[in-house]
C-alpha positions in Angstrom: 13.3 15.0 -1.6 12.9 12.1 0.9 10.4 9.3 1.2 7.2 9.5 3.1 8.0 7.2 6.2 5.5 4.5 6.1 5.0 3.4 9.7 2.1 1.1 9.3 0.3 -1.3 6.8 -2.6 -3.0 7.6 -5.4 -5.3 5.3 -9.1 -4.4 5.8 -10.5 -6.3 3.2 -10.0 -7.8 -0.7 -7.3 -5.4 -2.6 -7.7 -2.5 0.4 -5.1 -1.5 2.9 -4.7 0.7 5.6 -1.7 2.7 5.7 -0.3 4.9 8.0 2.3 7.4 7.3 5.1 9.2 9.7 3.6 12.7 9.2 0.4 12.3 9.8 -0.9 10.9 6.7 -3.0 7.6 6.6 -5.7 6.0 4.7 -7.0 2.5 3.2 -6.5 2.8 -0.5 -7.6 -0.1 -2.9 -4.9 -1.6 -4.7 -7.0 -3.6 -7.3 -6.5 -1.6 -10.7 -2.7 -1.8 -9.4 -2.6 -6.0 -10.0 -1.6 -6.2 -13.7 1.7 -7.2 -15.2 3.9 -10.4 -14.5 5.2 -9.0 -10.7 1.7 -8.2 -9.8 -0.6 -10.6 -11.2 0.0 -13.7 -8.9 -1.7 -11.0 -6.0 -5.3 -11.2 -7.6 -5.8 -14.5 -5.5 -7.1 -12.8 -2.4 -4.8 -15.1 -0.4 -1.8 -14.3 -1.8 -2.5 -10.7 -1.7 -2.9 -10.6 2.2 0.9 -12.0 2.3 2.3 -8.6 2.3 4.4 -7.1 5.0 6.0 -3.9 6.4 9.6 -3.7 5.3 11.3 -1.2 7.3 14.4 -1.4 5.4 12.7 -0.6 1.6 10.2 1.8 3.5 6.9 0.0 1.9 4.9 -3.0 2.1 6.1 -6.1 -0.1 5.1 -9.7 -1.1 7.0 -13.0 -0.8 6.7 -12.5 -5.0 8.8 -9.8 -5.1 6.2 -7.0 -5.6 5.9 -3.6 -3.5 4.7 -0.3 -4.5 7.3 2.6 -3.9 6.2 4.3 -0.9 5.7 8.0 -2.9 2.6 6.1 -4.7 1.1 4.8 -1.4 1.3 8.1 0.0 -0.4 9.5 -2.8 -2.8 7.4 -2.6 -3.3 7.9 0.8 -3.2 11.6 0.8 -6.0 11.7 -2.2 -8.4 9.6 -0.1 -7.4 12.0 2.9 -8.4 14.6 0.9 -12.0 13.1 -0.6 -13.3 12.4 3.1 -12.7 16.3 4.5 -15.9 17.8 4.4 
C-alpha cells in the first residue's frame, strides 16, 4: 500500500492544521495530545510549532527539530474529522 499524497499543509491556529490530501481528503486536525516525548516536546511553544513545512520528498509536514508525523496518521486524522462533519 502507498502513502496518502499530502499536497498541502497549512496552520489555522495553536496545535491545528489544515491538511489537504491528493485524493480528495482534507481537514484541520489538532495536533496537541500528539506533543509528548523528547522529538515533540520542544513544539508546545506555539512559535515553534508554526515552523513546520511541506516536505515533498518525506510526503509530510516537518520541523526544523526533526519531528514529522507519517503521513498515514495525518490522513487518518483528516479522514476521521471528514467523517464527524457529514451530516
Amino acid at each position: 500500500m502507498t502513502s496518502p499524497k499530502l499536497i498541502a499543509a497549512t496552520h489555522e491556529s495553536g496545535y491545528k492544521i489544515h491538511v489537504v490530501f491528493a485524493d480528495g481528503v482534507e481537514g484541520t486536525i489538532d495536533l496537541e495530545s500528539e506533543l509528548w516525548g523528547e522529538v515533540f516536546e520542544p513544539l508546545r511553544e506555539a512559535e515553534r510549532f508554526r515552523e513546520f513545512r511541506l516536505d515533498m520528498e518525506l510526503n509530510t509536514i516537518v520541523w526544523p527539530t526533526g519531528a514529522d508525523f507519517a503521513p498515514e496518521f495525518l490522513h487518518e486524522r483528516a479522514l476521521s474529522k471528514a467523517e464527524v462533519a457529514r451530516p
